[in-house]
Structures are given as structure tokens and as C-alpha cells.
N, C-alpha and C positions, 0 to 999 in steps of 0.2 A: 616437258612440263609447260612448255611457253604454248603449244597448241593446247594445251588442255587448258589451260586458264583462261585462250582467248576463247573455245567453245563454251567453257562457264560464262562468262561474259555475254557471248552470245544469247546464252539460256535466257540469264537474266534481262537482256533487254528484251527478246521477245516475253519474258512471263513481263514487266513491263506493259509491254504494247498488247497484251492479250487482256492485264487487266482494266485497261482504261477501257476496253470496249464490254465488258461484264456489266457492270453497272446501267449504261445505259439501255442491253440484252434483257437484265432484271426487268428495269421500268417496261420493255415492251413485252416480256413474260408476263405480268402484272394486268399488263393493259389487254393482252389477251384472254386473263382468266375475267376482265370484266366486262368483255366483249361476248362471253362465253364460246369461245374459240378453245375450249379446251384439248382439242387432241391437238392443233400447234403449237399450243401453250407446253403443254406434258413433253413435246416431241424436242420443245425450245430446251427444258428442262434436264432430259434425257443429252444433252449437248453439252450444257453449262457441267452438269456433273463429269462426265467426260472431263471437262477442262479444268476444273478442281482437280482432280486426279493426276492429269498432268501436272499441274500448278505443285502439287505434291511432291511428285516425282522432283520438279525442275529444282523443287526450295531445297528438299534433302540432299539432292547431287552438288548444290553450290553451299552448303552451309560452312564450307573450309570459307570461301571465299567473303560470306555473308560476315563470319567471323575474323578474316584478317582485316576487315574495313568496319569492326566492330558496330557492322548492322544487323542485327538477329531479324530476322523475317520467321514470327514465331508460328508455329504449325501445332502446337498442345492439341488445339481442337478439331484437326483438321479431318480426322477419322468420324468424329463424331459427327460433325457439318455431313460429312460424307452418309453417313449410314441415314442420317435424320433426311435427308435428299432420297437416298432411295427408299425408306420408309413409304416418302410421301407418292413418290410414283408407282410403287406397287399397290397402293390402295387408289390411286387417281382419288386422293384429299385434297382439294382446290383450297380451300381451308387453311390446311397443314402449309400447304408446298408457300402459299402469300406470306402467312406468317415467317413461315422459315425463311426465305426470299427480304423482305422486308425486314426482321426482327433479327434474323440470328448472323445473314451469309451476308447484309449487308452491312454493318458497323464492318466485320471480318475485312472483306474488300478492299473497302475504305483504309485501314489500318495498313493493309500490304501493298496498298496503292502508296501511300505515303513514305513507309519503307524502303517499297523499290525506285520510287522518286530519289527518296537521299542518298540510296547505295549509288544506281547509276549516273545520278547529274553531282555528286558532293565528295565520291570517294573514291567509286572504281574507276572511274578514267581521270582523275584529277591527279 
């Protein structure tokens, strides 16, 4: 049990450390669709989804954990973000993918960035 809770642990510091570099990936996502660098851009895209997916996986696998330090790292939308992302790469909607980037997956972020701020530095190793 004690190895398995320190590799949840683990998860969560790397989803952590994975999410504080998302954000700033966004802004240069961003900066590339107005650069019109768009197959970088799509390819940057194609990555970050990728990493939701993980992020996914990593939230469900620790949610015992999320909930014994009664931090919910909440996921309701996480399917949707997901599908609305590749939506936008299957059509290459430069459009779509900003909006979505800017409007939908970034409050989102934000929210789990903050979350896994208070689980790892307030509960789980305290």
C-alpha cells in the first residue's frame, strides 16, 4: 500500500510540474497561430492533447488520494475539452483551436493548477 501511495504521490507531483508548463505552451501555441506557423502550431496542439489525456488518466488513478486530503481535482469536463481539441485539429480551425485554448482549457488549467498547488504544498506531504 505504502509503494502505491508514494507512486500516486509521484503522479501528482509530476501532473503538477506538467501543469505549470501548459500554460505558458498555450501562450506560445497562440503565438504561433499568429505568426501563421500553423503546422507548429496544430503539431504544439496535437502534444498538449496528448497531455490532457495523461492528466486524465493521472487525476482518475489518484482520486482515492485527491479525496483522502479532501482535494477534488475535478475532471466533469474533461472528456468534453478533450473531444472539442480534437474537433479542432481535425478540421485545422485556427479559429476554433484559439478560442478553445484561450476560452475553455484555460480557466480549466488554472483551476487544476491551483488544486494541485493545495493538494501537494497543504496536504499530501504535510
Amino acid at each position: 500500500m505504502c509503494e502505491n501511495l508514494d507512486l500516486k504521490k509521484e503522479t501528482l507531483l509530476s501532473a503538477r510540474d506538467y501543469i505549470k508548463r501548459v500554460i505558458p505552451g498555450i501562450d506560445s501555441i497562440c503565438d504561433k497561430f499568429r505568426e501563421d506557423n500553423k503546422d507548429s502550431a496544430f503539431q504544439m496542439c496535437s502534444d498538449l492533447k496528448e497531455g490532457l489525456e495523461w492528466l486524465a488518466e493521472a487525476f482518475s488513478l489518484t482520486k482515492d488520494v485527491q479525496e483522502a486530503c479532501n482535494v477534488i481535482i475535478g475532471q466533469d469536463g474533461m472528456t468534453l475539452l478533450i473531444t472539442k481539441m480534437e474537433s479542432a485539429l481535425e478540421t485545422k480551425d485556427t479559429t476554433m483551436m484559439g478560442g478553445f485554448l484561450t476560452d475553455d482549457l484555460k480557466p480549466v488549467i488554472f483551476s487544476w493548477e491551483k488544486k494541485l498547488d493545495e493538494l501537494v504544498e497543504n496536504r499530501l506531504f504535510a
